[in-house]
C-alpha positions in Angstrom: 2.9 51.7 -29.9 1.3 49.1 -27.3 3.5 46.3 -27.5 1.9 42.6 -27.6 3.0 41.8 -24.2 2.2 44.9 -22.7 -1.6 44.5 -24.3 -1.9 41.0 -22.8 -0.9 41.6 -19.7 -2.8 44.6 -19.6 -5.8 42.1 -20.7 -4.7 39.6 -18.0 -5.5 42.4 -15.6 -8.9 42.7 -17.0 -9.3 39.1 -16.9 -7.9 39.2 -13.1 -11.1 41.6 -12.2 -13.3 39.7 -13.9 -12.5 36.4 -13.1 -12.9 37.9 -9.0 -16.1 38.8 -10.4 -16.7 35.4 -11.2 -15.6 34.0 -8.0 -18.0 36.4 -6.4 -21.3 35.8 -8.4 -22.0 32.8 -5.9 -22.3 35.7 -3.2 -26.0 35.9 -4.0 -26.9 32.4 -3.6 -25.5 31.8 -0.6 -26.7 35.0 0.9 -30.5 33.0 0.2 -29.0 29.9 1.9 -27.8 31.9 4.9 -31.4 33.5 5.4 -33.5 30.1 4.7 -31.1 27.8 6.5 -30.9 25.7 4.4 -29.6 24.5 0.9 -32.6 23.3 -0.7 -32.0 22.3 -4.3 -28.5 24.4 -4.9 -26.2 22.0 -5.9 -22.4 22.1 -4.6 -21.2 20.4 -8.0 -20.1 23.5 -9.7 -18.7 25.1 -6.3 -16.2 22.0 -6.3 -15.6 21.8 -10.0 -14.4 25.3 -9.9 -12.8 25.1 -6.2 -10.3 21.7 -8.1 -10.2 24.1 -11.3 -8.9 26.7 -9.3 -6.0 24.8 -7.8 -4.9 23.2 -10.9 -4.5 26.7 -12.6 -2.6 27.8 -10.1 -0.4 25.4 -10.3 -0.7 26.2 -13.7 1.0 29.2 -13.4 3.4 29.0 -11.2 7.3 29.4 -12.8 7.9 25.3 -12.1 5.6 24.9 -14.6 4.5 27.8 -17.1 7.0 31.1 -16.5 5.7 34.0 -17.2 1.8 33.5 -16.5 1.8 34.1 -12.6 -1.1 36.5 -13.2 -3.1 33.0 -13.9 -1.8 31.6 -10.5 -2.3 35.0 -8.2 -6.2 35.3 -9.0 -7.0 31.6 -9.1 -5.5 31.1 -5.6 -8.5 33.9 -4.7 -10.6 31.8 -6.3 -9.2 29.1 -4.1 -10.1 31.0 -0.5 -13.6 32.0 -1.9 -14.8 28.6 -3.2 -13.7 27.0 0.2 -15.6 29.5 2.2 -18.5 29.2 0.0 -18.2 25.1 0.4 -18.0 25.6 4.2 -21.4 27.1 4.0 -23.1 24.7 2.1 -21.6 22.0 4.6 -23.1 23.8 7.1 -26.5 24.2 6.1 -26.8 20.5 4.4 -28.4 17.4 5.4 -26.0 14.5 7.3 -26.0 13.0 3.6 -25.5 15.5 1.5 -22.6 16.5 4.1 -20.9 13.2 4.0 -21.2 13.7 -0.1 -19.5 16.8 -0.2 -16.7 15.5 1.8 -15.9 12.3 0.2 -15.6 14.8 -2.9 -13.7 17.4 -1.5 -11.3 14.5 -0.5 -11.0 13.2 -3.7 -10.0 16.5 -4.6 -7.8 16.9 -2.8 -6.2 13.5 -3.0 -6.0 14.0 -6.3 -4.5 17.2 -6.8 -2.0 16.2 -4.3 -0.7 13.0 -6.6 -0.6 15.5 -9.8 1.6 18.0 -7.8 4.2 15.2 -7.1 3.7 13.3 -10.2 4.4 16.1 -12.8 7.2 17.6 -10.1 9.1 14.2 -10.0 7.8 12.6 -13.5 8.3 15.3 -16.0 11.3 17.2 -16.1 10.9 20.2 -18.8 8.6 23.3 -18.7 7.0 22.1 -21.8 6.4 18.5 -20.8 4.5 19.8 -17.3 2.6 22.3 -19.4 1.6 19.9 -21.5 -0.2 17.5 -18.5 -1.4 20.1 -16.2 -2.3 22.1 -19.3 -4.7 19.1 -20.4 -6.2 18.7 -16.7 -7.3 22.3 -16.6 -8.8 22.2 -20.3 -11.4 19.6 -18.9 -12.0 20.7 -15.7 -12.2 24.6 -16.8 -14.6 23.1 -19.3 -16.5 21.4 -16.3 -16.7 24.6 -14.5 -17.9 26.7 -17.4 -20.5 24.0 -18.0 -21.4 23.2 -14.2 -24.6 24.9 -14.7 -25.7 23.2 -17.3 -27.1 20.1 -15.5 -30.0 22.3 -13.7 -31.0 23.5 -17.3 -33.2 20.2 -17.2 -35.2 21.7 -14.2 -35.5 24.8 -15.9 -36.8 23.5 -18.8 -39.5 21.5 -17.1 -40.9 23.8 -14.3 -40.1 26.5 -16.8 -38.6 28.7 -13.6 -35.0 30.3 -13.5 -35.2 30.1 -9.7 -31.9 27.5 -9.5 -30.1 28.5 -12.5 -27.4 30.7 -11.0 -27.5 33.7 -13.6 -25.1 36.0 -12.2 -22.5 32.9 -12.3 -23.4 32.6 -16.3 -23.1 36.3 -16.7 -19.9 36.1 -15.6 -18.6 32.9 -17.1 -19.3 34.7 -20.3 -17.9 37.7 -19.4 -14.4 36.0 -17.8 -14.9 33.7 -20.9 -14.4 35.9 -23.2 -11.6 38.4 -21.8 -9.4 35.3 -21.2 -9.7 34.0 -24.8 -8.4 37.2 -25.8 -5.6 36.8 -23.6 -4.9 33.2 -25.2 -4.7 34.6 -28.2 -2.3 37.5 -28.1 0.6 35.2 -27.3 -1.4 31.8 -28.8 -2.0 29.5 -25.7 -4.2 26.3 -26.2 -4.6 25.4 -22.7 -6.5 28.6 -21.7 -8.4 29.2 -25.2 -9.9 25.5 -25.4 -11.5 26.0 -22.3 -12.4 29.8 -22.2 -13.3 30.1 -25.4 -16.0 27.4 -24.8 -16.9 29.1 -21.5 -17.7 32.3 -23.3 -20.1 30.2 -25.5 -21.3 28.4 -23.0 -21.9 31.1 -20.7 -23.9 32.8 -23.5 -26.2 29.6 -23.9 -27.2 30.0 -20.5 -27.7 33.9 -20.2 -29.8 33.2 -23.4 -32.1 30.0 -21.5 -32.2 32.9 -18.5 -33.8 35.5 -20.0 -36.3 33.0 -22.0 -38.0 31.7 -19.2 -37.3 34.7 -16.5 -40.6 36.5 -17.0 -42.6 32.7 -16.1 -40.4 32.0 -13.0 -43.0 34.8 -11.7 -45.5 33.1 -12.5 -44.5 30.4 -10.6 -45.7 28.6 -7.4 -43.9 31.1 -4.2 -41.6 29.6 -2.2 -42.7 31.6 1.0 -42.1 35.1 1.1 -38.3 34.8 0.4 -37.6 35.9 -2.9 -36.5 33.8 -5.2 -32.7 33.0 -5.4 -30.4 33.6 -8.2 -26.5 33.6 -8.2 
């Protein structure tokens, strides 16, 4: 009989594969921005939201904080590489301003990730008191991340085209959503269902808006002979 460790870590496996999957769906997007040279109307909001995400779930789960759940910390620090080579690219096909935007953000980011390092290390002293803070950091910014898409919906809604909502990074969302709420619950963990259980329903929102306006994006103006871009 399949012990309930042995089924969540088998789960947090699962939810290691798919959450690369997630880190990857971007992969299309940027392949459009490296042919057109430039970033047109991508946004690098949700590349940052999930590049801080991913280095406060890793500290997450490393043992000075929550033992025991270093399969969190070993496939957000992937996350980590991938969203700062993705950010590199969009820094290096963006306007002066929208360059000098992204890195007075990424330095916040960093700035601040760097005083909740030290001040959890030095200001709380039990696993359960660090969980507690870094656990209610990632809660809102894995929230963030899930729904980092959202705020193009309004574009989609009024040109009625799909072109720059990034589908393949809702598909996943959903996907990595789900898998991880499942791990959550096998050995109850608030921090990670809050969040993933409202990116799986989130995710699903989006897929859903996709699909409904997918067959008009055709029908839409062309952007040159490029196809249309979708991550």
């Amino acid at each position: 009989m399949v012990s309930a460790e042995n089924a969540r870590q088998a789960v947090g496996v699962v939810g290691n594969v798919l959450s690369f999957g997630l880190f990857l769906a971007p992969v299309p997007t940027f392949a459009t921005i490296w042919k057109r040279k430039t970033v047109e109307d991508f946004s690098p909001l949700p590349y940052l939201v999930t590049l801080l995400n991913c280095m406060l779930w890793v500290f997450y789960g490393l043992p000075v904080v929550h033992p025991g759940t270093i399969l969190v910390s070993t496939i957000n620090g992937v996350g980590v590489v991938l969203e700062t080579i993705y950010l590199c690219i969009f820094f290096f096909y963006s306007p002066n301003r929208l360059r000098l935007r992204v890195l007075k953000l990424l330095a916040f980011e960093l700035v601040s990730m760097a005083g909740v390092v030290i001040g959890v290390i030095l200001g709380a002293h039990t696993h359960s008191k660090r969980q507690v803070i870094v656990g209610v950091l990632s809660v809102v910014l894995c929230t963030a991340m899930y729904a980092s898409p959202l705020f193009i919906l309004r574009l989609v809604i009024s040109t009625k085209s799909v072109e720059y909502l990034p589908f393949y990074l809702c598909l996943a969302g959903l996907f990595n959503g789900a898998c991880w709420t499942t791990y959550a619950l096998i050995r109850f963990d608030i921090f990670l269902l809050i969040p993933n259980g409202l990116g799986a329903l989130l995710g699903a929102v989006q897929v859903l808006i996709y699909f409904y306006y997918h067959h008009s994006t055709s029908k839409a103006p062309s952007k040159g002979d490029l196809p249309a871009a979708a991550a």
